[in-house]
KEVEXDO-321608 format. One record per residue: residue number from 1; residue in one letter; y, x, z of N, C-alpha, C, CB in turn. Coordinates in nm, 3 decimals, padded with zeros to 5 digits. Glycine has a CB too. Example, Ala and Ser with C-alpha at 12.3 -4.5 7.8 and 13.67 -1.06 7.14 Angstrom:
2
+------+------+---------+---------+---------+---------+---------+---------+---------+---------+---------+---------+---------+---------+
! resi ! resn !     n_Y !     n_X !     n_Z !    ca_Y !    ca_X !    ca_Z !     c_Y !     c_X !     c_Z !    cb_Y !    cb_X !    cb_Z !
+------+------+---------+---------+---------+---------+---------+---------+---------+---------+---------+---------+---------+---------+
!    1 !    A ! -00.569 !  01.319 !  00.780 ! -00.450 !  01.230 !  00.780 ! -00.330 !  01.320 !  00.780 ! -00.447 !  01.131 !  00.905 !
!    2 !    S ! -00.225 !  01.285 !  00.708 ! -00.106 !  01.367 !  00.714 !  00.003 !  01.290 !  00.787 ! -00.060 !  01.408 !  00.572 !
+------+------+---------+---------+---------+---------+---------+---------+---------+---------+---------+---------+---------+---------+
END
This chain:
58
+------+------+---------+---------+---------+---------+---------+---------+---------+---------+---------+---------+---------+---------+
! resi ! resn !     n_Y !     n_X !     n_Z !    ca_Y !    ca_X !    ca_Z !     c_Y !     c_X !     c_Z !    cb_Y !    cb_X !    cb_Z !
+------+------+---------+---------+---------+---------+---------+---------+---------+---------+---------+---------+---------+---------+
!    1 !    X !  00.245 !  01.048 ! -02.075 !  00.176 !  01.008 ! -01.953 !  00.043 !  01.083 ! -01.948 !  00.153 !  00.853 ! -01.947 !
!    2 !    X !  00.045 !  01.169 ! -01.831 ! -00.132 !  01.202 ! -01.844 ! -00.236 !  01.117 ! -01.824 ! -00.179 !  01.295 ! -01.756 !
!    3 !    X ! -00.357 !  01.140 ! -01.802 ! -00.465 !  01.021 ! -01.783 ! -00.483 !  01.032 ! -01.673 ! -00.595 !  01.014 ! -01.851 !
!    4 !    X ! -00.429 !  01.079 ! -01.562 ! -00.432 !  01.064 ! -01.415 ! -00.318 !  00.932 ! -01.406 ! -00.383 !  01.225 ! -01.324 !
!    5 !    X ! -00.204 !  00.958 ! -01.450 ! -00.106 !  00.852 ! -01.408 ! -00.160 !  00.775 ! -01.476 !  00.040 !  00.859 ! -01.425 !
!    6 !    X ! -00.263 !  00.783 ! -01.619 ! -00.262 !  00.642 ! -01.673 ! -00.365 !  00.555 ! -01.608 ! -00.286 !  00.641 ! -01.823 !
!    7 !    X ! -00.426 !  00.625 ! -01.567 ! -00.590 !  00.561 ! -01.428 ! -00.530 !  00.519 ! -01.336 ! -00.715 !  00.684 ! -01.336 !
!    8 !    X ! -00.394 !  00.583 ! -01.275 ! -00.345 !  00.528 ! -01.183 ! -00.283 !  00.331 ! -01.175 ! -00.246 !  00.635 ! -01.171 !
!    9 !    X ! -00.230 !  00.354 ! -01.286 ! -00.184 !  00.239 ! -01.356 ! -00.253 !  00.156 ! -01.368 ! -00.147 !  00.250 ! -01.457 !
!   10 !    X ! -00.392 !  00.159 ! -01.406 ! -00.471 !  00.107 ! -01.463 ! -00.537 !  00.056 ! -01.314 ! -00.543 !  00.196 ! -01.573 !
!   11 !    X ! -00.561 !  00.133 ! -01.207 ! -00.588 !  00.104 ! -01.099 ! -00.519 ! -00.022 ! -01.017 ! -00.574 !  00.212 ! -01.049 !
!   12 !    X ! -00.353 !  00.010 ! -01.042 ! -00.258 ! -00.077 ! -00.998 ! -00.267 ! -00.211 ! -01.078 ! -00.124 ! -00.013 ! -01.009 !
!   13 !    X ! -00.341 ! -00.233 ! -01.168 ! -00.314 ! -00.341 ! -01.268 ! -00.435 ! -00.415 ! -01.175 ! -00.336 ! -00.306 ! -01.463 !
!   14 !    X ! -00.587 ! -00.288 ! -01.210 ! -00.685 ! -00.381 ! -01.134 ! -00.664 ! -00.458 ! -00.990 ! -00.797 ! -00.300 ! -01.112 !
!   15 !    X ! -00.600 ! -00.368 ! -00.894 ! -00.588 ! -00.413 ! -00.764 ! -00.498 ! -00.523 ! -00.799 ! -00.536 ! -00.309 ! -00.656 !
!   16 !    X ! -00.373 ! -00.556 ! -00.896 ! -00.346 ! -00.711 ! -00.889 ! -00.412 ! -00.816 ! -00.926 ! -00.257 ! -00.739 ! -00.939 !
!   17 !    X ! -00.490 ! -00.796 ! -01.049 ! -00.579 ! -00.903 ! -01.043 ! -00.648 ! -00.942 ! -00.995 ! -00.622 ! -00.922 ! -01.088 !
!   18 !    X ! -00.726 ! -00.846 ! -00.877 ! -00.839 ! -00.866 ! -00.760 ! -00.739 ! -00.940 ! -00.685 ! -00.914 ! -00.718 ! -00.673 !
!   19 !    X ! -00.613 ! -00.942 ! -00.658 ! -00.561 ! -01.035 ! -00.557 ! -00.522 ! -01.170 ! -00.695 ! -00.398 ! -00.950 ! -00.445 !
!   20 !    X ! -00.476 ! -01.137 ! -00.794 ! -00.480 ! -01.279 ! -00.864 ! -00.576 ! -01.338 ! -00.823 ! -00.490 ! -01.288 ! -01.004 !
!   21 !    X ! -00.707 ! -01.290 ! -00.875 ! -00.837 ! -01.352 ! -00.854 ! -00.863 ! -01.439 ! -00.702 ! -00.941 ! -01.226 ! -00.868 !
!   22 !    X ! -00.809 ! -01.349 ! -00.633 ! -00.823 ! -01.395 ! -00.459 ! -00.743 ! -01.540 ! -00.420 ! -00.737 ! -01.259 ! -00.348 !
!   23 !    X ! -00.651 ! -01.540 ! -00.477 ! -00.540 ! -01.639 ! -00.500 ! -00.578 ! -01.779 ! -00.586 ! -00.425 ! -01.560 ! -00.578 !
!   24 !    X ! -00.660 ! -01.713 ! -00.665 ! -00.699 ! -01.861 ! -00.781 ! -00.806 ! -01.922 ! -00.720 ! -00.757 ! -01.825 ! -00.959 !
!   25 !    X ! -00.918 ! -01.833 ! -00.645 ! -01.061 ! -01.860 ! -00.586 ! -01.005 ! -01.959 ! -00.490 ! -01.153 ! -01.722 ! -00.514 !
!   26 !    X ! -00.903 ! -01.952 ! -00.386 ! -00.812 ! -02.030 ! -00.309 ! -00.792 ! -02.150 ! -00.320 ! -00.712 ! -01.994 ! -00.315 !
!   27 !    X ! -00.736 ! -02.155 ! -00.477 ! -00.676 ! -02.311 ! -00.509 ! -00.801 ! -02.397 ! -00.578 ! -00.528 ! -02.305 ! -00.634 !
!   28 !    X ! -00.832 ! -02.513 ! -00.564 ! -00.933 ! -02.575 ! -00.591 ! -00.899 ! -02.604 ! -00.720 ! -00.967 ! -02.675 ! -00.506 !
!   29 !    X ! -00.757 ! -02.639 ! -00.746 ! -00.723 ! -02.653 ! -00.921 ! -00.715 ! -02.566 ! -01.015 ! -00.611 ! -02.698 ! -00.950 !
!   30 !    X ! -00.746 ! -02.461 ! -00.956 ! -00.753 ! -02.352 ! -01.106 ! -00.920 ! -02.348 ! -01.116 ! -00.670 ! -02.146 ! -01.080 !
!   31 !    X ! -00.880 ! -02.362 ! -01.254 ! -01.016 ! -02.394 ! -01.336 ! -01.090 ! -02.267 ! -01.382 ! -00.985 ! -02.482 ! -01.472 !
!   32 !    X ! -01.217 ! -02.300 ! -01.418 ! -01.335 ! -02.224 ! -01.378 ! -01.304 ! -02.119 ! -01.486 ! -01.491 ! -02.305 ! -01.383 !
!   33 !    X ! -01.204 ! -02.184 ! -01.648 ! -01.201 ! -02.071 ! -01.725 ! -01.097 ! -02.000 ! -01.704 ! -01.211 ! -02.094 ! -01.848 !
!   34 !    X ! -00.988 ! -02.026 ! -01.616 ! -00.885 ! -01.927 ! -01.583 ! -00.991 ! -01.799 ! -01.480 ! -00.734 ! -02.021 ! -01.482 !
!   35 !    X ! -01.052 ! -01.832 ! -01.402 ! -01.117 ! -01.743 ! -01.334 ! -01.169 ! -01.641 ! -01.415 ! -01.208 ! -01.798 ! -01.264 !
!   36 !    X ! -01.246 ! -01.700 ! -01.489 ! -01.360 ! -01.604 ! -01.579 ! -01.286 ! -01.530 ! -01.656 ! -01.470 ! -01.679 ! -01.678 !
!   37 !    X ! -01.120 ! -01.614 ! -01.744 ! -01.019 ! -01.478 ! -01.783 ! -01.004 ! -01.350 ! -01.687 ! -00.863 ! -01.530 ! -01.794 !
!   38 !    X ! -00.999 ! -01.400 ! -01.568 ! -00.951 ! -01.309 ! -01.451 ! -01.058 ! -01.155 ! -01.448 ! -00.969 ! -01.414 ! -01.286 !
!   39 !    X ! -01.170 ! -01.207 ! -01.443 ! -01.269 ! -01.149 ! -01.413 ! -01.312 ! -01.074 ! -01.515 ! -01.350 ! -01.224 ! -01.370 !
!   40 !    X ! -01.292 ! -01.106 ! -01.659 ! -01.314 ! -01.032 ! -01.748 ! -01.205 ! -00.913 ! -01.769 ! -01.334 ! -01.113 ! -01.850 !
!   41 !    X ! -01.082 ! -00.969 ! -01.758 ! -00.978 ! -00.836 ! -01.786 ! -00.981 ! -00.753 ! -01.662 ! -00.808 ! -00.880 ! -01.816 !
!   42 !    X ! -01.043 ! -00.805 ! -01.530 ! -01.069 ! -00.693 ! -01.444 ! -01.158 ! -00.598 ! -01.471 ! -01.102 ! -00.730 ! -01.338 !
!   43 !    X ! -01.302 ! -00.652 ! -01.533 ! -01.390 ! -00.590 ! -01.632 ! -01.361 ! -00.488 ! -01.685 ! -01.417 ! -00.654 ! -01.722 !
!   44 !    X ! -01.286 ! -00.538 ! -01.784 ! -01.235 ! -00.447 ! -01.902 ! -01.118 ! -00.339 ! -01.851 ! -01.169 ! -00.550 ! -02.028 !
!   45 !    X ! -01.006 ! -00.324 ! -01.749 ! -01.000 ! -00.270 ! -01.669 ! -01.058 ! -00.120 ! -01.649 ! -01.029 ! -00.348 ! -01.612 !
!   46 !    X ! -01.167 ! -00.202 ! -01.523 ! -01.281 ! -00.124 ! -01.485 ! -01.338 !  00.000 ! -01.579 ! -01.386 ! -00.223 ! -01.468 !
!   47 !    X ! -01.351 ! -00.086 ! -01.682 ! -01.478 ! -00.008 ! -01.752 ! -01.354 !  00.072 ! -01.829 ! -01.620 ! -00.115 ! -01.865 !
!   48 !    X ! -01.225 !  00.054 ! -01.859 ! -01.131 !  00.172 ! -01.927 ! -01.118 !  00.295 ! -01.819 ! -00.961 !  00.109 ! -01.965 !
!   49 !    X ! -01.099 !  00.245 ! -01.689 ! -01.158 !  00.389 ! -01.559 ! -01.206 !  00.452 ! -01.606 ! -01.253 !  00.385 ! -01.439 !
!   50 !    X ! -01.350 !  00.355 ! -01.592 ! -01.467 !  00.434 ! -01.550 ! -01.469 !  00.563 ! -01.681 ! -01.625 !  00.319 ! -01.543 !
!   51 !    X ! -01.429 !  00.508 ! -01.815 ! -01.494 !  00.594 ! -01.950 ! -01.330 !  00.734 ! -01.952 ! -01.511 !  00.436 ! -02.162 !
!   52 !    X ! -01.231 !  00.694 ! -01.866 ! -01.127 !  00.779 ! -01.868 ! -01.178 !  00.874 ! -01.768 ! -00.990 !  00.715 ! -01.842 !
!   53 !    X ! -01.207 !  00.848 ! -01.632 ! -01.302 !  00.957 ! -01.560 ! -01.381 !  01.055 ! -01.622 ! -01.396 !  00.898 ! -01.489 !
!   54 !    X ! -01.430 !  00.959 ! -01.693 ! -01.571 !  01.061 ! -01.786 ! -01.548 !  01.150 ! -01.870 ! -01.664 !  00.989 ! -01.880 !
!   55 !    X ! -01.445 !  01.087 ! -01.874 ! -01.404 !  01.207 ! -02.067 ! -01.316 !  01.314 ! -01.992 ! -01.254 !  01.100 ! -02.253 !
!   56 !    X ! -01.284 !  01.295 ! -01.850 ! -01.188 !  01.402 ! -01.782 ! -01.266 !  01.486 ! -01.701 ! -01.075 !  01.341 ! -01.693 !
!   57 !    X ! -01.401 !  01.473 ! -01.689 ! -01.492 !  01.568 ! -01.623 ! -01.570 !  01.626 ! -01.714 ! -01.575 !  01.513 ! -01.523 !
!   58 !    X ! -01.539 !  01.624 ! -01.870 ! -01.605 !  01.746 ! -01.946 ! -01.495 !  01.848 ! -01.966 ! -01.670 !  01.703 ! -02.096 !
+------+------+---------+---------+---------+---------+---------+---------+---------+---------+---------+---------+---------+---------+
END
């Protein structure tokens, strides 16, 4: 896999959890630490992008 398809992937993972996330914010019964799981592996995510971008523009 190159690191274009793998950013891509990684993209597709984030954009589902931004709608997980959208979905849980919704229901009044999902609890505050399922969210904050949500939000962190979007995080972590994110920040595998952002440092795969970087290492592909030297």
């Amino acid at each position: 896999m190159t690191i274009e398809a793998h950013i891509q992937t990684l993209e597709k993972k984030h954009g589902a959890l931004e709608a997980e996330l959208h979905s849980a914010m919704l229901h009044p019964a999902t609890g505050d630490t399922t969210i904050s799981q949500i939000k962190r592996e979007k995080l972590k995510i994110k920040d595998e992008i952002e440092r795969l971008r970087k290492n592909t523009r030297h």
